[in-house]
C-alpha positions in Angstrom: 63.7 116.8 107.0 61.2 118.2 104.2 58.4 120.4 105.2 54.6 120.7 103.3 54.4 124.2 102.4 50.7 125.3 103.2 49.2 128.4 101.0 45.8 129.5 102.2 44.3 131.5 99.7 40.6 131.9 101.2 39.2 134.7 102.1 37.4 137.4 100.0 40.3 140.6 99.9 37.3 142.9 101.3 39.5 145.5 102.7 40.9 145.9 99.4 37.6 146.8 97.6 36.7 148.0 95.0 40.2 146.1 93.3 39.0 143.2 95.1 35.6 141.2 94.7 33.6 137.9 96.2 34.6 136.1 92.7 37.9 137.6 92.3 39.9 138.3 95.7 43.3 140.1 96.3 45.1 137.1 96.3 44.4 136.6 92.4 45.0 139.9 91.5 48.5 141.5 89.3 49.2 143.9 91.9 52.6 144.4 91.2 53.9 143.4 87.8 52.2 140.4 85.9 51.8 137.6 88.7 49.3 137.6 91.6 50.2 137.1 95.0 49.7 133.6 94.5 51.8 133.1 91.5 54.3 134.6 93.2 54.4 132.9 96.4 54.5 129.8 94.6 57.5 130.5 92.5 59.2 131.6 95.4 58.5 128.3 96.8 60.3 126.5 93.4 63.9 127.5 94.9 63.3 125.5 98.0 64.1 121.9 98.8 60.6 121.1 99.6 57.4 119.2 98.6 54.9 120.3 96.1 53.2 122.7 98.6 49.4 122.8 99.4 47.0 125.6 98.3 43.8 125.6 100.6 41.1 128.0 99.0 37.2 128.4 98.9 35.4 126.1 96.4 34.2 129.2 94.1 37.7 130.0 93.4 38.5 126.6 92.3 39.3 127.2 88.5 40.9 130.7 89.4 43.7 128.6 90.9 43.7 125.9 88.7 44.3 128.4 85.7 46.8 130.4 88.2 49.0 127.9 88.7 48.6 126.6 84.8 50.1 130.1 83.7 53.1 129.5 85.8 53.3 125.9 84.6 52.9 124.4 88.0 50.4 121.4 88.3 47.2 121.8 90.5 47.7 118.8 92.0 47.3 119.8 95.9 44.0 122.1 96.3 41.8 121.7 99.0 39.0 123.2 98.7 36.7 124.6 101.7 32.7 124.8 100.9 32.4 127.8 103.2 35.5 130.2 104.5 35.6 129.9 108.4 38.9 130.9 109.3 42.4 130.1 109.4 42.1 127.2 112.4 39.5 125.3 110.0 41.9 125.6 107.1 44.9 124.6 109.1 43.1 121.5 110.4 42.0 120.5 106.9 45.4 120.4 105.4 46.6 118.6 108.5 44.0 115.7 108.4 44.2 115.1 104.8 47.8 115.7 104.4 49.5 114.1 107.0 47.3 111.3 108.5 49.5 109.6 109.9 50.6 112.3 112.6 
């Protein structure tokens, strides 16, 4: 049994400020070392037996990811993208619906 890996990468990192900004959140930040947090979770991701996983983030941060994932040679193939952050239950439900239909 395979298993969709799910990244949410919304939000806006406030609580991280002045680092982290509305256009550029603390999940797209080198915080540690050359990667983001989202390079880096998704690389981790590469040494497990699963499907290409799914990054769920807000519209405005579209190309952010796109170019994230290009750097680490990953294709940006499984973005959703949410017009306006609402939480984690919105997020979840999106990925869920257009994902996995058939469940």
């Amino acid at each position: 049994m395979s298993f969709l890996p799910v990244i949410m990468a919304g939000g806006t990192g406030s609580r991280l400020w002045p680092l982290s900004r509305e256009y550029h959140p603390k999940q797209f930040l080198s915080v540690e070392g050359k990667l983001s947090m989202l390079q880096n979770t998704i690389k981790r991701l590469a040494s497990l037996s699963t499907e290409e996983p799914v990054v769920i983030c807000n519209d405005r941060h579209r190309f952010l990811v796109a170019e994230q994932l290009r750097e680490i040679d990953k294709l940006a193939n499984n973005i959703i993208l949410e017009p306006v952050g609402r939480n984690t239950a919105p997020a979840i439900r999106s990925c869920r619906v257009l994902c996995a239909p058939e469940c």
